[in-house]
C-alpha positions in Angstrom: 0.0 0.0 0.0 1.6 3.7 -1.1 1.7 6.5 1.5 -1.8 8.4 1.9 -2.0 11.1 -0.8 -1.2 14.5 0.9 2.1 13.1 2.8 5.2 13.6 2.1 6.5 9.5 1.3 8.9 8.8 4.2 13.0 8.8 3.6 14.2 5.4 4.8 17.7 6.2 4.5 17.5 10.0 5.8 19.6 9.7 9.6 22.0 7.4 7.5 22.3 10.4 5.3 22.9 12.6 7.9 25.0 10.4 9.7 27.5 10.3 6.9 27.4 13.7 6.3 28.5 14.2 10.0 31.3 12.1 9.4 32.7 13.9 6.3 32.0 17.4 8.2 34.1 16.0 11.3 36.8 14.3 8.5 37.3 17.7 6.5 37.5 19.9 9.9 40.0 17.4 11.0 41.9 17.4 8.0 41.7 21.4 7.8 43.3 21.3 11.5 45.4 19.1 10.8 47.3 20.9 8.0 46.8 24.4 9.6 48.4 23.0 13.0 51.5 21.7 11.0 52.1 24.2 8.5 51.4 27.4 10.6 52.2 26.0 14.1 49.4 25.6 17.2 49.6 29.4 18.4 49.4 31.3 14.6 45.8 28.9 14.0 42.7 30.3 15.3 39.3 28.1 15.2 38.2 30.5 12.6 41.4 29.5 10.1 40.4 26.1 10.6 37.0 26.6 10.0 37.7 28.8 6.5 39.7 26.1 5.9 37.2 23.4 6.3 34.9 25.3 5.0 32.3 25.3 7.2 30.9 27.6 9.9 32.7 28.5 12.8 30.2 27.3 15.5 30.4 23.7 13.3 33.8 23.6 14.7 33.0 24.2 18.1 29.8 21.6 17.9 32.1 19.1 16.0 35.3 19.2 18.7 34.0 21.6 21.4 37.2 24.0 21.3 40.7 24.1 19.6 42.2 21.5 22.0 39.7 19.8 21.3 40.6 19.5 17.8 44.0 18.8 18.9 42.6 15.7 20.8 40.8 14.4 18.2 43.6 14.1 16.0 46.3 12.4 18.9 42.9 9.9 18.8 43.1 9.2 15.5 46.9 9.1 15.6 47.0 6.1 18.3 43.6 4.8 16.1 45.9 4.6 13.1 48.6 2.8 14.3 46.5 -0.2 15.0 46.3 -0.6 18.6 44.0 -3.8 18.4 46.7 -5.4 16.1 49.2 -4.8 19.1 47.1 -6.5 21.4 46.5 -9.2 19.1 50.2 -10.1 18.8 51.1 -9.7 22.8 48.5 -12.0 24.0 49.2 -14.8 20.6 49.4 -17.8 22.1 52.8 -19.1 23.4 54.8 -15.3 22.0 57.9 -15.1 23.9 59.2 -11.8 25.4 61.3 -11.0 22.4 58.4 -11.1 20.4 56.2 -9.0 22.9 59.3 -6.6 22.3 59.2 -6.1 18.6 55.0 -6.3 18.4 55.4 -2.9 20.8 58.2 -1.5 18.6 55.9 -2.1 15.6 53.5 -0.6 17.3 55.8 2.7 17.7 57.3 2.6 14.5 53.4 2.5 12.9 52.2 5.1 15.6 55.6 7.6 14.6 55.8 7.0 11.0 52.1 8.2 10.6 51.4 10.7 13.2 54.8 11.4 14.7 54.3 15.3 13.7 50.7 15.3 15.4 52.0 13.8 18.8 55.2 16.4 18.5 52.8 19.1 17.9 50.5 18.0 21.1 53.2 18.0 23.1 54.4 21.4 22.3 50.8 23.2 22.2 51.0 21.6 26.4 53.4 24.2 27.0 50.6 26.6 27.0 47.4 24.6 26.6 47.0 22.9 30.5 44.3 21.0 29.2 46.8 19.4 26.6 49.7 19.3 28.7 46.9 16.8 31.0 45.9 15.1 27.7 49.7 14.1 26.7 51.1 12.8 30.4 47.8 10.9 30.4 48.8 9.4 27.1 52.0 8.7 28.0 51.3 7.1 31.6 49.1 4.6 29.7 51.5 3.2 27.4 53.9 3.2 30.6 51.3 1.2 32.5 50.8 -1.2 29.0 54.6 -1.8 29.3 55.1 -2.4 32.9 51.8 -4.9 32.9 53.8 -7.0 30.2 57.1 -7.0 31.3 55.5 -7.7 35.0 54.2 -10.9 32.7 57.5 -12.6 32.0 58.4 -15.2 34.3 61.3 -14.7 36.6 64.8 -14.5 34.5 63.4 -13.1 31.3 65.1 -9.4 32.6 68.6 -9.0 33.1 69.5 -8.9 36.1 69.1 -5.7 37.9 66.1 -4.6 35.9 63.0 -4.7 37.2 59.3 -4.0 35.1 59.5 -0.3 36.1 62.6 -0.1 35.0 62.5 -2.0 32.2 59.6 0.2 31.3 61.6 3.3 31.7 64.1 2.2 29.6 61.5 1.8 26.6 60.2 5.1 27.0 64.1 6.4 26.4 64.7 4.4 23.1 61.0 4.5 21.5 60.6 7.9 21.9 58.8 10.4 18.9 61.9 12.5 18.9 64.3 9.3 18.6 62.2 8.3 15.6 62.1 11.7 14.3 65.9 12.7 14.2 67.0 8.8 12.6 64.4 9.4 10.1 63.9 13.1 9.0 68.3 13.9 10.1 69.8 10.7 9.6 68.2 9.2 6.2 67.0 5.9 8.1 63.9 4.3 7.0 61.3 3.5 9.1 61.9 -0.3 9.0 65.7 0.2 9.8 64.7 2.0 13.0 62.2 -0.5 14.2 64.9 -3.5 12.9 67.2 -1.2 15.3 64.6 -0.6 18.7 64.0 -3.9 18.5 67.7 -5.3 19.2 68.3 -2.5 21.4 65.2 -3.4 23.4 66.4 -6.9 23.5 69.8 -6.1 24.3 69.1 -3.7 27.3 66.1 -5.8 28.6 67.0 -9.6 28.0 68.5 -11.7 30.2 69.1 -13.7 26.8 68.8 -11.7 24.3 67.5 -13.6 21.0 70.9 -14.2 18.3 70.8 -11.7 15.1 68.6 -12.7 12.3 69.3 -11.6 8.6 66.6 -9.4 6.4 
């Protein structure tokens, strides 16, 4: 049976309309901030460059991500998003991974994490010199991937650490190698590729943290 004549017919597929137009909005502000942030620097971009640049309406921005930090969050979200943190996860807990593998999943996980968003993260961190709100946002970041690492080196069963190292220190050790700037100066000063410097994290890693340390593979 058609709709009654006088009504408008009904649009099935109207909130999924709207839905994805959301999504592009959020995706095109994001991008907007994204290459504002990086090409003019966190203090030169106002929410209304961003939104010019989107081109939308400023008080779209401010519904979409609340405020400019908020834009700045969104994107260190995406960052950690497009690293593939469940593909980190899936390869610490595979069944019967040894330490030295846990080791080079994590520096995977770095290496994907830097080699995509390393300038977001650097520009997070900097915009927390004057942004409170973001210095919060990055040392809560940071204390979780501590907390990741100390819960898996806490893991290994007595002898996998040299002696002398315990988990928080262990963990504290990562955090010195695998660090943005590390990744940035081998990469962008140094000519390595991205694959040479997670080849290289991981034999540090196991060379600082191994009670054994696995031999040298080829590749």
């Amino acid at each position: 049976m058609g709709e009654p004549e006088g009504k408008p017919a009904k649009r099935p597929y109207g909130s999924l309309r709207r839905a994805a137009q959301a999504q592009v909005t959020r995706a095109d502000i994001a991008r907007a901030a994204r290459h504002l942030f990086l090409d003019r620097g966190w203090a030169a971009t106002t929410v209304r460059d961003v939104a010019r640049e989107a081109g939308v309406s400023v008080p779209t921005v401010y519904a979409v991500y609340g405020n400019k930090s908020g834009l700045a969050r969104a994107l260190a979200d995406a960052a950690d998003l497009s690293a593939d943190p469940g593909r980190l996860l899936a390869a610490l807990e595979a069944p019967g991974v040894a330490p030295a593998g846990q080791l080079a999943a994590m520096a995977a996980f770095d290496r994907r994490l830097f080699e995509r968003a390393g300038e977001v993260i650097a520009l997070v961190r900097e915009a927390g010199r004057s942004e409170p709100e973001l210095a919060t946002f990055y040392a809560d970041g940071r204390r979780r991937a501590d907390e990741t690492r100390t819960g898996v080196f806490t893991s290994w069963p007595p002898g996998v650490l040299r002696p002398g190292v315990d988990p928080r220190t262990a963990a504290d050790v990562y955090a010195a190698l695998c660090t943005v700037d590390v990744y940035r100066t081998l990469t962008v000063e140094r000519g390595w590729s991205a694959e040479r410097v997670e080849q290289w994290w991981i034999a540090a890693l196991a060379r600082e943290l191994l009670a054994e340390a696995p031999a040298a593979t080829g590749g």
